[in-house]
C-alpha positions as CSV (number, residue, x, y, z in Angstrom):
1,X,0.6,-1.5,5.8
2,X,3.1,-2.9,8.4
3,X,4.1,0.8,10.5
4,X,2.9,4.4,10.6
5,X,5.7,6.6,11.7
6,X,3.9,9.9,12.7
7,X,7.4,12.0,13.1
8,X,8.2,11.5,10.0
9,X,4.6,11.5,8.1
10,X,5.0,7.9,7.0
11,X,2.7,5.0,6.2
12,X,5.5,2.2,5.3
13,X,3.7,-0.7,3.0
14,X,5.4,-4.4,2.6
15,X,3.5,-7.2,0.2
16,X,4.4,-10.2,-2.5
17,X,3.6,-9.6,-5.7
18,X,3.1,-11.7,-8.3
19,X,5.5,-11.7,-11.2
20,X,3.0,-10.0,-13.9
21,X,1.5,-7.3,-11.5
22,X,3.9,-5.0,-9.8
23,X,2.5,-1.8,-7.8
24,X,3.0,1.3,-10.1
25,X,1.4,3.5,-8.2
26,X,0.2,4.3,-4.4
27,X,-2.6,6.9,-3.5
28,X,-3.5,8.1,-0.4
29,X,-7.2,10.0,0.3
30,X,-7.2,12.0,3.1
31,X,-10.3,13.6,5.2
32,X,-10.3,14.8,8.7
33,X,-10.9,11.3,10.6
34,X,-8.9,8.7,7.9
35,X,-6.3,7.9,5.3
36,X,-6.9,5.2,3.2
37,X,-4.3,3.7,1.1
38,X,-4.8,2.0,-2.3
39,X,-1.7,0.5,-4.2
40,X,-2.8,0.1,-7.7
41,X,-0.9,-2.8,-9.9
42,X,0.5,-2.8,-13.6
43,X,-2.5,-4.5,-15.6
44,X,-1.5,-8.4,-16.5
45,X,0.0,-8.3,-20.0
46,X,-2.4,-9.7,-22.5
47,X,-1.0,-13.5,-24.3
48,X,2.1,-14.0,-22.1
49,X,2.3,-15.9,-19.5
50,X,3.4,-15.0,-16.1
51,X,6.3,-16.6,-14.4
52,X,4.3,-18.2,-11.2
53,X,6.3,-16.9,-8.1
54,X,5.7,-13.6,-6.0
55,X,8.6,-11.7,-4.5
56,X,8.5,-9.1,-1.3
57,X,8.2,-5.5,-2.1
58,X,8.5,-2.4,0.6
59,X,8.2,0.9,0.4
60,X,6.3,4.4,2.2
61,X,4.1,6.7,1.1
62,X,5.1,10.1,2.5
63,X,2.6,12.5,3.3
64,X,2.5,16.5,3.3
65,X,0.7,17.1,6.3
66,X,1.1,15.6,9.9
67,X,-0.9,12.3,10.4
68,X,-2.2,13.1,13.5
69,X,-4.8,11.0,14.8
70,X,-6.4,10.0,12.1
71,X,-7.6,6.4,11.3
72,X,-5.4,4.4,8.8
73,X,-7.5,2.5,6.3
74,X,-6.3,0.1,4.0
75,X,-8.8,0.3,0.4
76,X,-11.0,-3.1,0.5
77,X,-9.0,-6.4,-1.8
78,X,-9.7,-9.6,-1.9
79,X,-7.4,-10.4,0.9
80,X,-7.4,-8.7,4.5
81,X,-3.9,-6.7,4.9
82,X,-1.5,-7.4,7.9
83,X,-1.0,-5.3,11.2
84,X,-0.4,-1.5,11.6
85,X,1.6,-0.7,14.4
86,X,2.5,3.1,15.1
């Protein structure tokens, strides 16, 4: 997550991704105190290889209700995301 823009009810997302596993799909769970944000990534195609380079990807997830003050959590990975600035 690099910005949460309350006004507007979005949690803007920037990463590299690999060549063989793009993000297909973002979900956002909601509860009175948090939202935590999982992007989930196209499975790696079985027997073919990869090309071995990432590229940068953006994008928001926009949300129905007002954010509020609620924590922004970012689902556990194996790698610790960047800053979240509002």
């Amino acid at each position: 997550m690099t910005k949460v823009d309350t006004a507007r009810n979005r949690i803007y997302l920037a990463t590299e991704v690999k060549a063989c596993n793009l993000p297909i799909r973002v979900r956002a769970v909601r509860t009175t105190a948090t939202i935590t944000v999982t992007v989930i990534g196209s499975p790696r195609p079985k027997n073919k290889m990869c090309p071995d380079y990432v590229r940068p990807k953006k994008g928001y997830v926009q949300l129905r209700r007002p954010i509020g003050n609620r924590k922004i959590v970012h689902a556990p990975t194996h790698e610790s995301p960047g800053p979240v600035t509002r």
